[in-house]
N, C-alpha and C positions, 0 to 999 in steps of 0.2 A: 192710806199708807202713812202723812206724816204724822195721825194722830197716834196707831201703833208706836213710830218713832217715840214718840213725845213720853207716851203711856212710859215705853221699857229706860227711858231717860231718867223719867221720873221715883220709878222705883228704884235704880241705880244710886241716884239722890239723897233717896230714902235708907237705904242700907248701908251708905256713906255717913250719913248726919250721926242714923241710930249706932253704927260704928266708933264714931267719933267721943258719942257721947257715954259709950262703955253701957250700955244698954244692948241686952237677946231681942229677938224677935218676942220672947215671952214675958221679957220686961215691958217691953213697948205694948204690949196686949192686954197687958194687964192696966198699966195707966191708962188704954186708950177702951178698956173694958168690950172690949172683941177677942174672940178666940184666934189663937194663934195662926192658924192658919189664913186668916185675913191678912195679917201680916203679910207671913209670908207669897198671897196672891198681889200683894200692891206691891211688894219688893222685888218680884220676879215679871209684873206688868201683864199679868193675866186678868187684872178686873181695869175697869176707869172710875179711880175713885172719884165719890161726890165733892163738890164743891167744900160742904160742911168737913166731908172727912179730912180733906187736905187743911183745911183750918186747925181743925183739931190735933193732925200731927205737928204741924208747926208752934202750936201752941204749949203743945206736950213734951216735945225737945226744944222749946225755948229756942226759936228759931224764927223768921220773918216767912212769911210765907212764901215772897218773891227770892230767899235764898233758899228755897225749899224745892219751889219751882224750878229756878234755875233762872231765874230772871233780875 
């Protein structure tokens, strides 16, 4: 249960940052060269993204990954 938690946090997170940063979910798929709909499964906490993928968003909105996390 609190890695659910954690998952729909994190997507939360995620469509926070890519919000912030005036980026679609088809901007952010595009840089991150996944189809959209990835996106939108990590922003709504239906997958647990990998380790590498959470790097790579953090990297791609220029971001720390521990404020990505939430940590």
């Amino acid at each position: 249960m609190e890695q659910e938690v954690f998952i729909k946090k994190l997507g939360k997170r995620i469509t926070k940052i890519r919000e912030e940063k005036q980026l679609s979910q088809s901007d952010l798929a595009r840089l991150m060269k996944l189809p959209r709909q990835n996106i939108n499964r990590l922003e709504t906490g239906t997958v647990n993204p990998k380790a590498h993928t959470v790097y790579e968003l953090a990297r791609v909105m220029k971001v720390g990954v521990g404020e990505l996390m939430g940590v």
